[in-house]
C-alpha positions as CSV (number, residue, x, y, z in Angstrom):
1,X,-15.2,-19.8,16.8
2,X,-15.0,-16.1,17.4
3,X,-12.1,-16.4,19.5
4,X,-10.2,-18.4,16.9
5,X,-10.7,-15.5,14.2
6,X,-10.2,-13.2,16.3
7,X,-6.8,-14.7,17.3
8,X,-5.5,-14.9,13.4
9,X,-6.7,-11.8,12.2
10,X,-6.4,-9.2,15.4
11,X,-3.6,-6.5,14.7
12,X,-4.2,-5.6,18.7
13,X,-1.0,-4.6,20.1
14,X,0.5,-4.0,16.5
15,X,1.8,-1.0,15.2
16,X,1.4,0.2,11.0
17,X,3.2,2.8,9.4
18,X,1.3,3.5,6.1
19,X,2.3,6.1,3.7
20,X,0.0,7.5,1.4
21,X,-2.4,7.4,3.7
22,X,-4.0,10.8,3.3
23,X,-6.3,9.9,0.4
24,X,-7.2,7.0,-1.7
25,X,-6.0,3.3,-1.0
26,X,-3.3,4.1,1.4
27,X,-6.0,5.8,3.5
28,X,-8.7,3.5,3.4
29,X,-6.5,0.9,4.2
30,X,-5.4,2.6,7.2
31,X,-9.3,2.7,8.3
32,X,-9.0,-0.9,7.4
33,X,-5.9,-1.9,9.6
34,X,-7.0,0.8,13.0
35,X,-10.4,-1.0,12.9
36,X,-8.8,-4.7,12.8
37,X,-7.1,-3.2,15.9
38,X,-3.8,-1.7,15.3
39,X,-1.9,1.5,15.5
40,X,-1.4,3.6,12.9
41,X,1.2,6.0,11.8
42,X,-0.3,7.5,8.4
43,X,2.6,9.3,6.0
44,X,2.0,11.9,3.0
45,X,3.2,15.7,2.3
46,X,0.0,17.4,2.4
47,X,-0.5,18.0,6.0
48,X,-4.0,19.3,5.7
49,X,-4.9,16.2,4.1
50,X,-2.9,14.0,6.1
51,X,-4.9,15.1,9.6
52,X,-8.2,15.1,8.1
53,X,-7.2,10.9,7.8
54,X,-6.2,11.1,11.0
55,X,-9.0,13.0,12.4
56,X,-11.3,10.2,10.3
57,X,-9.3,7.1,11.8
58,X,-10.0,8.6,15.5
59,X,-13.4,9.2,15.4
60,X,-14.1,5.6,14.3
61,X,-14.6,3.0,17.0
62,X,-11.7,2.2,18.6
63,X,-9.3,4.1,16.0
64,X,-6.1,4.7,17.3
65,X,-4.2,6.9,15.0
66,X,-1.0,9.6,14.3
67,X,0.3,11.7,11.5
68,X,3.6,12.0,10.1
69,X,4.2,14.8,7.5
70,X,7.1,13.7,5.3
71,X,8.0,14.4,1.7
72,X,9.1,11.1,0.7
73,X,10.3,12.0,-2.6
74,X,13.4,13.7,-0.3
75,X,15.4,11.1,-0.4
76,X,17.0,12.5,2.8
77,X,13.8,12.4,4.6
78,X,13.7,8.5,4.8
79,X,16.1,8.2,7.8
80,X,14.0,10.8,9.8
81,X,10.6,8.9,8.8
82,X,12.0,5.7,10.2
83,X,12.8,7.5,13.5
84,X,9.8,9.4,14.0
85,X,7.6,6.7,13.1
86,X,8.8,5.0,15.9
87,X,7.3,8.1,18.5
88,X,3.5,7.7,18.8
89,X,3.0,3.8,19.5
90,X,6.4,2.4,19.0
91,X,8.4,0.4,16.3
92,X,5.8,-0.3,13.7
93,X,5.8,-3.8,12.8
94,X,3.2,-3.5,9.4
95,X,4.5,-1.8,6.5
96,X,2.0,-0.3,4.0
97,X,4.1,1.0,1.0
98,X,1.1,3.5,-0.8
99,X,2.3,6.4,-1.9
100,X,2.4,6.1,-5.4
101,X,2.0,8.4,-8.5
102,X,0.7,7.8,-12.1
103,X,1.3,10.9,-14.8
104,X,0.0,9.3,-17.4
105,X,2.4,10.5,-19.8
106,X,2.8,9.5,-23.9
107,X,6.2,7.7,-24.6
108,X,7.6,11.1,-26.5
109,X,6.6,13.0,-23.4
110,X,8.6,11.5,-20.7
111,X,11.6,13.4,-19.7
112,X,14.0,12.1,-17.1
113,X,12.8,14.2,-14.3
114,X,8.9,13.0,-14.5
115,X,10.8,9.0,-15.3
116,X,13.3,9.4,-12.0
117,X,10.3,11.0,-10.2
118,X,8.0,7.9,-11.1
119,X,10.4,5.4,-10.1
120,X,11.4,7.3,-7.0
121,X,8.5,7.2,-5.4
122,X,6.8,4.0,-6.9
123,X,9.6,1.8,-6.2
124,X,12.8,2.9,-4.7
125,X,10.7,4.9,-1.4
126,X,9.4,1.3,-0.5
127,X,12.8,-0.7,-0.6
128,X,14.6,1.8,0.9
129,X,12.0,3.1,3.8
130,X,11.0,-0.9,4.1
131,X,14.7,-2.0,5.0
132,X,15.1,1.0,7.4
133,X,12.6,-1.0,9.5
134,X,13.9,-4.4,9.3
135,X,16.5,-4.4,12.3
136,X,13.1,-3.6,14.4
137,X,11.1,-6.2,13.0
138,X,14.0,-8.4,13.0
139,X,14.6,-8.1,16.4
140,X,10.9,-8.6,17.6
141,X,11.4,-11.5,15.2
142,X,7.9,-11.0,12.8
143,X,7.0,-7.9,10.2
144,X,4.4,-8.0,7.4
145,X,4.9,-6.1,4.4
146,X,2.2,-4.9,2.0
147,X,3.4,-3.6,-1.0
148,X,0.9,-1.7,-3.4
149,X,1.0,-3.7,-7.2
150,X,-1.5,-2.6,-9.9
151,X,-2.9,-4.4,-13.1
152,X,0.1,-2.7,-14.8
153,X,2.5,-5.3,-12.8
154,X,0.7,-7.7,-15.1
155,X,-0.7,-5.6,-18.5
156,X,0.4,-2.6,-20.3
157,X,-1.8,0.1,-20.6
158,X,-1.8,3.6,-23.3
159,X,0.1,5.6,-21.3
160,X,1.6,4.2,-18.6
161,X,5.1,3.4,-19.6
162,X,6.3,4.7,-16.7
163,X,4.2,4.3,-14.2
164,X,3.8,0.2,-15.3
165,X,7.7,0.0,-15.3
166,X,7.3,1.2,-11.7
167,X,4.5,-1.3,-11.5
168,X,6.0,-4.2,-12.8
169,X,9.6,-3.6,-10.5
170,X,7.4,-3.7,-7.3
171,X,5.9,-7.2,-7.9
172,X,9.6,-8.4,-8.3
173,X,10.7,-6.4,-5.2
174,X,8.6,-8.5,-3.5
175,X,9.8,-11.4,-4.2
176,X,13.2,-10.3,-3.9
177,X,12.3,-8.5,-0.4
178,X,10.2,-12.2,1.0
179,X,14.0,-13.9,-0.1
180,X,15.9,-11.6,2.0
181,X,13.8,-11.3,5.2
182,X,11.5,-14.0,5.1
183,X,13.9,-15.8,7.4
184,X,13.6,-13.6,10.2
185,X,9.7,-13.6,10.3
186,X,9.3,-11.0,8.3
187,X,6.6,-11.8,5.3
188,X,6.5,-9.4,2.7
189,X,2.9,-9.6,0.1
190,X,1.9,-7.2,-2.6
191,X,-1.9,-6.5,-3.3
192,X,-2.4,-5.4,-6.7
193,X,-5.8,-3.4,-7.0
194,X,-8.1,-3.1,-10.3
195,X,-9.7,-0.2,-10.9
196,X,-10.7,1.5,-7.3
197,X,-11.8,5.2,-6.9
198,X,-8.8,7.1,-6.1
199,X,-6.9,10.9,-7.2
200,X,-5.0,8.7,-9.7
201,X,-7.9,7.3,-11.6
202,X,-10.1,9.9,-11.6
203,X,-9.6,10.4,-15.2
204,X,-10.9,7.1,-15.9
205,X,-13.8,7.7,-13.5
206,X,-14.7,11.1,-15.5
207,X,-15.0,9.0,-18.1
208,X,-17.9,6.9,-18.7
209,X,-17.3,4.9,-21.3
210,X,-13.9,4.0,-20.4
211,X,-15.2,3.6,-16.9
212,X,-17.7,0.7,-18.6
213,X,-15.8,-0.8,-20.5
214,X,-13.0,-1.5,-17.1
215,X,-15.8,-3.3,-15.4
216,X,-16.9,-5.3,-18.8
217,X,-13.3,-6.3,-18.1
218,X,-13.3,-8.1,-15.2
219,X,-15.0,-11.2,-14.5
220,X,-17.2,-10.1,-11.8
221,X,-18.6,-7.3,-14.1
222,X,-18.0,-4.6,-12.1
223,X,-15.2,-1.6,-10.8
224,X,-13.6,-2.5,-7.1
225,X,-15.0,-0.6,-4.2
226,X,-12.9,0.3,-0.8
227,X,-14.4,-2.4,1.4
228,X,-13.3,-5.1,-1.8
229,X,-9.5,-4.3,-0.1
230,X,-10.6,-4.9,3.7
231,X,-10.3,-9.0,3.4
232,X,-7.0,-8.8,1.8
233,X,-5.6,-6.3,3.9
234,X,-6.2,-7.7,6.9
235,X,-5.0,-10.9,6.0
236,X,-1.8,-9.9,4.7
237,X,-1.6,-7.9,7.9
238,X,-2.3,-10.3,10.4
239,X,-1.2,-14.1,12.0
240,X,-3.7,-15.5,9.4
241,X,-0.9,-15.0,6.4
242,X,2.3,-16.6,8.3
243,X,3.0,-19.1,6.1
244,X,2.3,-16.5,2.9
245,X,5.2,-14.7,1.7
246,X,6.3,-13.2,-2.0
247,X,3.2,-13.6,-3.6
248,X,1.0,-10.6,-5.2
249,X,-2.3,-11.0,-4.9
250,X,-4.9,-9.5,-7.7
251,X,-7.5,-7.5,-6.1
252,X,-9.2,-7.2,-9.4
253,X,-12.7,-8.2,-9.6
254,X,-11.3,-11.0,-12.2
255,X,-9.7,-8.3,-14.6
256,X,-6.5,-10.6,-14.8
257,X,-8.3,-14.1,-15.2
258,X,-9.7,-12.6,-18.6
């Protein structure tokens, strides 16, 4: 029996490129995906940041991990990524797209800049920095693709016109990415999270009441914790998903079935 789960869900000999990965999800999904076996290639601006992940990822058991200081919001950055990616361990063939920003901005106070800056990075980084590694994945003939959803994919929340725009375009670029590249093995998924402890909620976790009133939401009764994303990570990571492709899968403690 071990052997057999072992043999769907082992990311040995796999390589992961995840951006975001110097705080919040995106790092603790990289913890997640260097434990389950593979290499990891962790992406974000703030360097200081960035190595601390690293440092965090390589002092676990059997963590294998590298840094890659990018700005990805430089749109001519995204060729160089895809290159230097490549240097530490080799082609990475898992893709975690989750870098992401929320400015929680009224309707009246969204200008162009913080709108073009929202989408930027929330949905155009992953298509474009996704298909840079597709002739890799392609030609090695499998790829998995996690792309980072949110409730807002789903619900529209005070505030987040933006950001849920952003939200809502990245469950249907997943669909669209699964029709493209499906065919050549390459299986592109979407987790959506509830509400996890992160830099972009943390003004929902300073407050209390709205921080209760979330977890009255969902059907378990309670706000997600990191190790709620390990199961779904791997999976989506791993031999285990093969025949899953397309789909966005709620993370929520329930907050959707509501």
């Amino acid at each position: 029996m071990t052997s057999f789960v072992e043999n769907i869900f082992s990311l040995t000999r796999r390589t992961a490129l995840i951006t975001g990965g110097s705080s919040g999800i995106g790092r603790h999904m990289a913890l997640t995906l260097a434990r389950a076996g593979a290499d990891v290639v962790v992406v974000a601006r703030r360097a200081d940041q960035l190595q601390h992940a690293v440092d965090a990822i390589n002092a676990d058991d059997g963590g294998n991990a590298a840094a890659l200081t990018a700005d990805l919001a430089d749109r001519d950055a995204l060729a160089e990524i895809s290159s230097e990616a490549a240097k530490p361990f080799g082609a990475p063939d898992i893709i975690v797209n989750a870098a992401g920003i929320n400015l929680r901005e009224p309707p009246e106070d969204i200008s162009w800049e913080t709108w073009d800056r929202t989408l930027d990075i929330n949905l155009s980084v992953p298509f474009f920095l996704t298909r840079a590694f597709v002739p890799g994945m392609r030609t090695k003939g499998f790829g998995n693709v996690i792309n980072i959803a949110s409730l807002q994919s789903f619900r529209a929340f005070a505030n987040g016109m933006a950001y849920g725009a952003s939200k809502g375009g990245i469950a249907q670029l997943t669909r669209a990415m699964a029709e493209s590249w499906s065919g050549d093995g390459i299986s592109v998924n979407a987790i959506a999270p509830g509400f996890f402890p992160t830099e972009l909620t943390e003004p929902v976790y300073e407050n209390p009441d709205m921080l209760a009133h979330n977890a009255a939401m969902t059907a378990i009764g309670r706000n997600g914790e990191m190790t709620d994303l390990d199961g779904a990570t791997v999976f989506l990571a791993s031999k285990a998903s093969s025949y899953i492709t397309g789909q966005i899968i709620s993370v929520d403690g329930g907050f959707t079935a509501k």
